[in-house]
C-alpha positions as CSV (number, residue, x, y, z in Angstrom):
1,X,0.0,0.0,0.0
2,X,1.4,3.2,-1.1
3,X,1.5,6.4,1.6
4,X,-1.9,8.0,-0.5
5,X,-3.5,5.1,-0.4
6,X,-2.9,4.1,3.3
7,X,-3.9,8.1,4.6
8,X,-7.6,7.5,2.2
9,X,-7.9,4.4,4.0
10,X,-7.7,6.6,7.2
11,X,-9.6,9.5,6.0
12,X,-12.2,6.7,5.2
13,X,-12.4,5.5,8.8
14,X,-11.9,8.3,10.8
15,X,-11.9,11.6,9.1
16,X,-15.8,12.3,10.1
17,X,-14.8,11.9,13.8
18,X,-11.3,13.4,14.1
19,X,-12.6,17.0,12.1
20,X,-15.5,17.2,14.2
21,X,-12.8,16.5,17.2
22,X,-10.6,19.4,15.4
23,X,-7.5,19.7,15.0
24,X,-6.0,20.8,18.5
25,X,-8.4,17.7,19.8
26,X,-6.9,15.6,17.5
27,X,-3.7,16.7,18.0
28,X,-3.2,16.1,21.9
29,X,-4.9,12.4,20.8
30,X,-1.6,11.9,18.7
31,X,0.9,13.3,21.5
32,X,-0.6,10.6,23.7
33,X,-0.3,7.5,21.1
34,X,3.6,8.9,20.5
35,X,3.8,8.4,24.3
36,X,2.2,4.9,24.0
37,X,5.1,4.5,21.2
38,X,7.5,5.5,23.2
39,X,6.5,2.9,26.5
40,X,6.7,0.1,23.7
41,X,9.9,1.2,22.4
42,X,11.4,1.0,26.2
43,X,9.2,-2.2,26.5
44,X,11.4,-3.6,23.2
45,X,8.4,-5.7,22.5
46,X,7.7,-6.4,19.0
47,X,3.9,-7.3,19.2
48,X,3.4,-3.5,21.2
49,X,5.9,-2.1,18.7
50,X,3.9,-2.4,15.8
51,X,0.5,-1.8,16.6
52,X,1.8,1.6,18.3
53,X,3.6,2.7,15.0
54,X,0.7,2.2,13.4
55,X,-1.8,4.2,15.5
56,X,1.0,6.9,15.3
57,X,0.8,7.0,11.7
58,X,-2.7,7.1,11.2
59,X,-2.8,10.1,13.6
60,X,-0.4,11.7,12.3
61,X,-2.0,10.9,8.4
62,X,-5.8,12.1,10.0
63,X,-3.5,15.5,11.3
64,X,-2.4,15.7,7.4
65,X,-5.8,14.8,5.8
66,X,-7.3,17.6,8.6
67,X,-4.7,20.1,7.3
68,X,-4.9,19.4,3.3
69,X,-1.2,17.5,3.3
70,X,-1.0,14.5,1.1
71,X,1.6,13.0,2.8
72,X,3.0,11.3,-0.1
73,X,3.8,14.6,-2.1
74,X,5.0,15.6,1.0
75,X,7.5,13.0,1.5
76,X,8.6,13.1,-1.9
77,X,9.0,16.8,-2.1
78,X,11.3,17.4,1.1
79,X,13.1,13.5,0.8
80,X,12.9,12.7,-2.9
81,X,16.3,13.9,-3.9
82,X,17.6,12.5,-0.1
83,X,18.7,14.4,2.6
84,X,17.0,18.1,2.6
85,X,20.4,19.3,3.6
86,X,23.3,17.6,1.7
87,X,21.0,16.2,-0.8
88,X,22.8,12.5,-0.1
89,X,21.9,9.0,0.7
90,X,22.8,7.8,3.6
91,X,23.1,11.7,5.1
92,X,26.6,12.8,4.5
93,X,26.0,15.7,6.9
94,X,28.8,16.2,9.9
């Protein structure tokens, strides 16, 4: 599944909710799933891992949707041509 298609798939499930949440709502609802990321990360356990990298991203997607980003130009605009500041891949930057 490509990034556009994965952030539809979200917009399709919760977009309804999350706008009528707003974005400041929805917002502090991400902060606390990266906090739920990071207790996993600590944790080290793979099962917690990757359900809590995926709530992140589809709060974070919902937080683009809610904002007009497609995440996917987004991406490709500021890490298409590698990194935004040396323009390399791997980062050659000191």
């Amino acid at each position: 599944m490509r990034i556009r298609e994965s952030q539809k798939l979200i917009e399709d499930i919760y977009y309804a909710r999350d706008s009528a949440r707003g974005l400041h709502g929805t917002h502090m609802w991400f902060c606390e799933e990266v906090g739920e990321l990071t207790r996993a990360l600590r944790r080290d356990k793979r099962e917690e891992l990757e359900g809590e990298f995926a709530d992140v991203y589809a709060w974070l997607s919902t937080l683009a949707s809610m904002s007009g980003v497609d995440l996917e130009d987004a991406v490709a605009k500021k890490y298409g041509e590698g990194c935004p500041r040396c323009r390399r891949t791997p980062c050659g930057c000191p």
